[in-house]
C-alpha positions in Angstrom: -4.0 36.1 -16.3 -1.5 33.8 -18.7 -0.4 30.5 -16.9 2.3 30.9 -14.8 5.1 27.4 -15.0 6.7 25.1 -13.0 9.3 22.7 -14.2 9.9 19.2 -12.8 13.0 16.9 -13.1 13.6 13.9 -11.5 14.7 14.2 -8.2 13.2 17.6 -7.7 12.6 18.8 -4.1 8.8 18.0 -3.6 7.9 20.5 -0.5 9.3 23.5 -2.8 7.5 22.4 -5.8 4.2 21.7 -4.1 3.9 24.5 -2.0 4.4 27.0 -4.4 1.8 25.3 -7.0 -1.0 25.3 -4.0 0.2 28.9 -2.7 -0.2 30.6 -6.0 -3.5 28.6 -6.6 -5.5 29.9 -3.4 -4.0 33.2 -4.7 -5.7 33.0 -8.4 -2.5 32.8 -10.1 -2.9 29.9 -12.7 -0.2 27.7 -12.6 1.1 24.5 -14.3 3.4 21.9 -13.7 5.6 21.5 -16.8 7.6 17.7 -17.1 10.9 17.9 -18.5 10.9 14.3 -18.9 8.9 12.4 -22.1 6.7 11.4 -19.5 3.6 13.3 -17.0 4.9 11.0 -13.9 8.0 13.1 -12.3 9.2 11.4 -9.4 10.9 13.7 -6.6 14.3 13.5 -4.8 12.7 11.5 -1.8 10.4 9.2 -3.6 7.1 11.3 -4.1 5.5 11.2 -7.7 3.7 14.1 -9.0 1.7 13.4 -12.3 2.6 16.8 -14.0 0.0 19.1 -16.4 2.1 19.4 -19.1 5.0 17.4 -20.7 7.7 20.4 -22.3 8.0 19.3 -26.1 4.2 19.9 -26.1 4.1 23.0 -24.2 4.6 26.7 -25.7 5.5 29.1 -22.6 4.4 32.5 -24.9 4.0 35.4 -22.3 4.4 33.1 -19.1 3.9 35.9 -16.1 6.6 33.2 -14.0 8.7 30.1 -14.7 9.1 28.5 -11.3 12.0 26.2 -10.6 12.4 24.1 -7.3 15.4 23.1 -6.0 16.4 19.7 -4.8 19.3 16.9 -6.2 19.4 15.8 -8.9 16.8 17.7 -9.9 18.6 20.9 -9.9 21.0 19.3 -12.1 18.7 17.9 -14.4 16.9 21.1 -15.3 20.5 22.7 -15.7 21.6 20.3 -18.2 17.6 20.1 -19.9 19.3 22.9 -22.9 15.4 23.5 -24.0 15.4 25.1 -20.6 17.7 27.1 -20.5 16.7 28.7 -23.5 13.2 29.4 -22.2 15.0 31.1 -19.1 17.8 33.3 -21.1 14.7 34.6 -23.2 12.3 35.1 -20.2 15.1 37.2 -18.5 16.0 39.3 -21.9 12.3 39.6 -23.0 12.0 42.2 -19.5 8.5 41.3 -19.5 8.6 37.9 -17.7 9.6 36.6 -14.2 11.8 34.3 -12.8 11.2 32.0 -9.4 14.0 29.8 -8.0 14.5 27.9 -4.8 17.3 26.0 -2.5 19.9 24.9 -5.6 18.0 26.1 -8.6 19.0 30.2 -8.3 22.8 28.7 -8.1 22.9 25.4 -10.3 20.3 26.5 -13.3 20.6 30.3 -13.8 23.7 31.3 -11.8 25.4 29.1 -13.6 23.7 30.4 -16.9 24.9 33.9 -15.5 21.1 34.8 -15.9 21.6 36.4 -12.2 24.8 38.9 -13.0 24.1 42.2 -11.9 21.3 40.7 -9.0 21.2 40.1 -5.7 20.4 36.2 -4.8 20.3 33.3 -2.1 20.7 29.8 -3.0 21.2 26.6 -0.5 24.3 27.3 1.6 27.4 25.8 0.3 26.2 26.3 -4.1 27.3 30.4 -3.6 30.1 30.2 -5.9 27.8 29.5 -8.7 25.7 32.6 -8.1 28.2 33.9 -11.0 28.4 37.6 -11.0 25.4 37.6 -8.5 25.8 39.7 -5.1 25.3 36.8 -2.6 22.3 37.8 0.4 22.0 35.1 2.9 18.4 35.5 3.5 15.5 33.0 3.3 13.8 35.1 0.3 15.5 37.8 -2.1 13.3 39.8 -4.2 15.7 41.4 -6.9 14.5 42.7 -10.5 12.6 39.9 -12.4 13.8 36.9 -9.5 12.5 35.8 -6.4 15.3 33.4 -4.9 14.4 31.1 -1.9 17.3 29.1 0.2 15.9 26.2 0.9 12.8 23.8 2.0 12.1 25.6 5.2 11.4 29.1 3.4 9.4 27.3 0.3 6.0 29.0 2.2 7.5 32.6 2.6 9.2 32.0 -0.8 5.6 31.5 -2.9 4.1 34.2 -0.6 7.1 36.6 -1.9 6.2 35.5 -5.5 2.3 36.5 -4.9 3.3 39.7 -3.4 5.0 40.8 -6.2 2.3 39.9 -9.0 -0.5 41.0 -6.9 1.1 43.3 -3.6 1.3 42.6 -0.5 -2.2 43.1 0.6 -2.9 39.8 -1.5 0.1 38.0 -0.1 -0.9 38.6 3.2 -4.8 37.5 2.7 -3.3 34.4 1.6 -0.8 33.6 4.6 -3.7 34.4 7.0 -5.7 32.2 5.5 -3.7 29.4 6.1 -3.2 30.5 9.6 0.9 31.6 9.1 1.4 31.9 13.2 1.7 34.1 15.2 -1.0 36.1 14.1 0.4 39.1 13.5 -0.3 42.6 11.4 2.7 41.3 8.8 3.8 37.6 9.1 6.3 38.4 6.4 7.9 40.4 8.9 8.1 38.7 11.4 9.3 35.3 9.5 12.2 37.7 8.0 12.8 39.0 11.7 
């Protein structure tokens, strides 16, 4: 399997980005953290630096299965305005091969605004929905919807990455995962019963 890509700005949320990069790990999903900046130290929105994998201008993102954005301010705001980006996103989308993973302000501030998500449902952090342009709005902690998986926020970033793992290697993966790391109560689907 191709690495899979997350993309870190400063001020990114840090629970979203790490749990999705340890998630799709104990999956086997091969994953690497991309820096938008010039430099491998990205320093989150409440003071946590991650030393990414990879710094952009020296990546190429050929046949990526996912690029994975976490939410979080500025750093929503700073992969919007990172053009490069956006780019990589727009073709990703069009391509109809590749997959798309945003949580919290990402779906809304980087490809809502983009109008990558016309045509979708999506969730985004409550109060960015009128960015979601020409998205059908779902207030839910995960939508699944063509090549996305949306999370709202921090809170759902474990159910988010477990969505992301069902759909590249089903559910019976996803759930081998979540019971691995004891996702209470222990139940037949936890998915479920997190969703309600």
């Amino acid at each position: 399997m191709k690495d899979s890509y997350i993309f870190l700005a400063a001020g990114f949320e840090e629970i979203e980005a790490i749990t999705v990069i340890d998630v799709l790990r104990r999956a086997g999903i091969p994953v690497k953290t991309v820096s938008i900046t010039n430099a491998l130290q990205v320093t989150g929105a409440h003071g946590i630096t991650v030393n990414a994998d990879l710094i952009y201008d020296n990546t190429l993102f050929r046949d990526a299965p996912w690029l994975i954005l976490p939410g979080g301010l500025p750093g929503a705001d700073n992969l919007h305005n990172f053009a490069p980006l956006q780019g990589l996103l727009k073709s990703q989308v069009e391509n109809g091969e590749g997959r798309v993973a945003a949580i919290c302000a990402a779906p809304a501030v980087v490809l809502g605004q983009q109008g990558l998500l016309k045509g979708y449902k999506a969730t985004c952090y409550p109060g960015f929905e009128e960015k979601l342009v020409g998205a059908t709005y779902v207030d839910s902690p995960v939508v699944s919807d063509g090549p996305f998986v949306l999370g709202n926020g921090p809170a759902n970033a474990m159910v988010w990455a477990l969505a992301i793992v069902e759909k590249t290697l089903g559910r019976d993966k996803s759930l081998e995962v979540a019971a691995g790391m004891l996702l209470y109560p222990p139940v037949d689907n936890p998915l479920e019963y997190v969703f309600g």
